[in-house]
C-alpha positions in Angstrom: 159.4 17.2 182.4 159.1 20.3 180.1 157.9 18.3 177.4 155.3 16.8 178.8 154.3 20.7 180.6 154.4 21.1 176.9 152.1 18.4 175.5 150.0 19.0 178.3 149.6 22.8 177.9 149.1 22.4 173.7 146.5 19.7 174.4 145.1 22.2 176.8 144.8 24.6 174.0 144.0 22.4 171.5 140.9 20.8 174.1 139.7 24.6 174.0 139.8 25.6 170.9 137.8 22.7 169.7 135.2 23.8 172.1 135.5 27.4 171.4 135.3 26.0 167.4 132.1 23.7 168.6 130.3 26.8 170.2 131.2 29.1 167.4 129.8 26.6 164.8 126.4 26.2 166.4 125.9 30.0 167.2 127.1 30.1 163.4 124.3 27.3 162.8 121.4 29.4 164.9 122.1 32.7 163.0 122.7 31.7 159.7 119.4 29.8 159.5 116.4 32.1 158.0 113.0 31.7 157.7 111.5 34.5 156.3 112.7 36.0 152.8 112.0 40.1 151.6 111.4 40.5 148.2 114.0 43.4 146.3 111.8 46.2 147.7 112.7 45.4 151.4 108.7 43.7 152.1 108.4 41.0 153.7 107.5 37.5 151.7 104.7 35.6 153.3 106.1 32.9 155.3 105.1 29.3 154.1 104.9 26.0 155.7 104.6 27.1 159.2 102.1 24.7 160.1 105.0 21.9 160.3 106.5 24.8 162.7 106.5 24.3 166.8 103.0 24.5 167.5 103.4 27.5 170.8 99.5 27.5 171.8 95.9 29.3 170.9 94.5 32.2 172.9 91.5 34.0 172.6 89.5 37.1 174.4 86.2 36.9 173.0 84.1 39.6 172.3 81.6 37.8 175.4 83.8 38.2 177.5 85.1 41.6 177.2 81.9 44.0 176.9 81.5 43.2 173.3 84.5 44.7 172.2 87.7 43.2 172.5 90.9 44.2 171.0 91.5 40.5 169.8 87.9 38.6 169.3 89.3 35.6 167.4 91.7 32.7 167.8 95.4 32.8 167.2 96.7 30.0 166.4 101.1 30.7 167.4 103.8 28.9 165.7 107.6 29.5 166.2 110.2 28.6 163.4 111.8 24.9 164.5 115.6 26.3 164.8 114.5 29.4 167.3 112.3 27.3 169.5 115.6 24.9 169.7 117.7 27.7 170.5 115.6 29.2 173.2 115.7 25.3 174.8 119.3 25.6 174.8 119.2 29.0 175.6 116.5 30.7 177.0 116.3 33.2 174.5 115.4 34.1 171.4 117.5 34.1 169.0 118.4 36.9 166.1 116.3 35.8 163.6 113.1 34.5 165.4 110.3 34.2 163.4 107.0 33.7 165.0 103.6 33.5 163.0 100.3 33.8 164.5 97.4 32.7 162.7 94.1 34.6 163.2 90.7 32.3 163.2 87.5 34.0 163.8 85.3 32.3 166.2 82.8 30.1 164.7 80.0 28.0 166.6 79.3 28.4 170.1 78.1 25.2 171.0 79.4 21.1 170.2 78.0 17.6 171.3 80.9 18.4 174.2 78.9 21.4 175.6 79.0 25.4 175.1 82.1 26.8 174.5 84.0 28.6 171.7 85.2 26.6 168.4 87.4 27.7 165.7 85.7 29.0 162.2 87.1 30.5 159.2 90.6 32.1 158.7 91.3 35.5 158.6 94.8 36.8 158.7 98.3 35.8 159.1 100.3 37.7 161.0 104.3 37.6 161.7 106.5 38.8 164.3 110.6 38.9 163.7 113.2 39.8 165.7 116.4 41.2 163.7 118.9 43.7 164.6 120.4 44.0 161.0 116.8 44.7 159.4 115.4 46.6 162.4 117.9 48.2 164.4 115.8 50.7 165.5 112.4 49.1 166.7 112.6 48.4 170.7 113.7 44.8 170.9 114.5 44.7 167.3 111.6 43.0 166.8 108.7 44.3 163.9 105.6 43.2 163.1 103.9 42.3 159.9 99.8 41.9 159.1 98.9 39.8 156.1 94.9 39.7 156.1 92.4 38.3 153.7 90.5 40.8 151.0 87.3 40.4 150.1 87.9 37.1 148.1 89.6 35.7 150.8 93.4 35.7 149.1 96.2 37.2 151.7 98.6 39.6 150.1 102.3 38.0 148.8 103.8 41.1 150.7 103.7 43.3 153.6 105.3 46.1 155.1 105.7 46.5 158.6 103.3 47.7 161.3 104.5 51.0 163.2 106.1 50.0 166.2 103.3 52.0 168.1 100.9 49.4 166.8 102.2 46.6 168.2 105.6 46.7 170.0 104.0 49.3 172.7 101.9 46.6 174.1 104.9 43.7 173.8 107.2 46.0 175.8 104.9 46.8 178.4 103.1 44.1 179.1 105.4 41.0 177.6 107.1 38.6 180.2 110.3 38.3 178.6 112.3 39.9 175.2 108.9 41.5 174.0 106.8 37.8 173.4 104.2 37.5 175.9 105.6 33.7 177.0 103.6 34.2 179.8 100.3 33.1 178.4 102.5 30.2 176.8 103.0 26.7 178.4 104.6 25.5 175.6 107.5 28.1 175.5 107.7 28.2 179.7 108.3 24.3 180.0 111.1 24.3 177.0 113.0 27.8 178.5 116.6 26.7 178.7 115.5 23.4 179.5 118.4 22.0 177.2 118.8 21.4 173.5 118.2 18.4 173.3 115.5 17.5 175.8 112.0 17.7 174.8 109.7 18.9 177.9 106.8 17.4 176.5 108.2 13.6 177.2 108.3 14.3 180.7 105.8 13.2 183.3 106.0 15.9 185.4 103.5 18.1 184.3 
């Protein structure tokens, strides 16, 4: 009878320490995964390829609608680096590591064959958003903020070096919904919250 308490007990352990292994390995597999690079001076390196990233949405306050002087007048187009946005299904959070790149587009014609409204023009900027508590232990949220805009030519820079936190992270504290990203204004990030890692929201037909 002891023996099987035995085999029983170390098949117990072994049961858990497989999972414990399992969970290790893909918290291992979330971290470990970058997608930004800093050159030897500590700048950041323009992220590239974030177009085949997870697509997050497109606001825009127009200078219209905000007395002709709004903070924000052109489009930005938000992407979110594939492993985070799979991590904050499984999770609900984002992980150490997150990368988020928002892409500015001024506004361009005002009218279409589908009736008045606001359309996308040229590019402008590239701007980043990362959250890492090993690079920016200091920055509320550990999150910092990078600006890569177009010169006169129209080239953006290679490198950047961070915004102060009081010219962005202010705002994202204050006025974000969760972990300093304003997920709010987001559908795309509120239908995949925790939703499971596997499971993609968008195949679902409640909408």
């Amino acid at each position: 009878m002891k023996y099987f308490k035995y085999i029983t007990i170390t098949a117990l352990s072994l049961m858990l320490f497989a999972a414990c292994a399992k969970e290790k390995e893909a918290t291992e597999e979330y971290t470990e995964v970058s997608y930004y690079k800093m050159d030897s001076n500590g700048d950041l390196m323009r992220p590239t390829g974030y177009r085949d990233w997870v697509y997050v949405g497109t606001p825009v306050t127009p200078n219209e609608l905000n007395n002709g002087a709004a903070a924000f007048p052109e489009f930005h187009n938000v992407y979110i680096d594939p492993m985070s946005y799979k991590h904050y299904k499984k999770t609900g959070k984002y992980r150490e590591g997150t990368v988020m790149v928002k892409e500015l587009v001024s506004v361009g014609d005002k009218a279409a064959t589908s009736g008045i409204g606001y359309f996308q023009g040229d590019f402008l900027a590239v701007e980043v958003t990362i959250k890492s508590k090993e690079l920016y232990p200091d920055e509320p949220g550990n999150w910092a903020y990078y600006g890569f805009h177009t010169d006169d030519a129209g080239n953006l820079p290679a490198t950047q070096k961070p915004f102060g936190a009081q010219h962005c992270n202010i705002c994202h504290q204050t006025s974000a919904a969760e972990d300093w990203v304003f997920s709010q204004y987001y559908p795309v990030l509120r239908a995949a919250k925790g939703v499971g890692e596997n499971v993609n929201p968008e195949d679902s037909d409640k909408r």
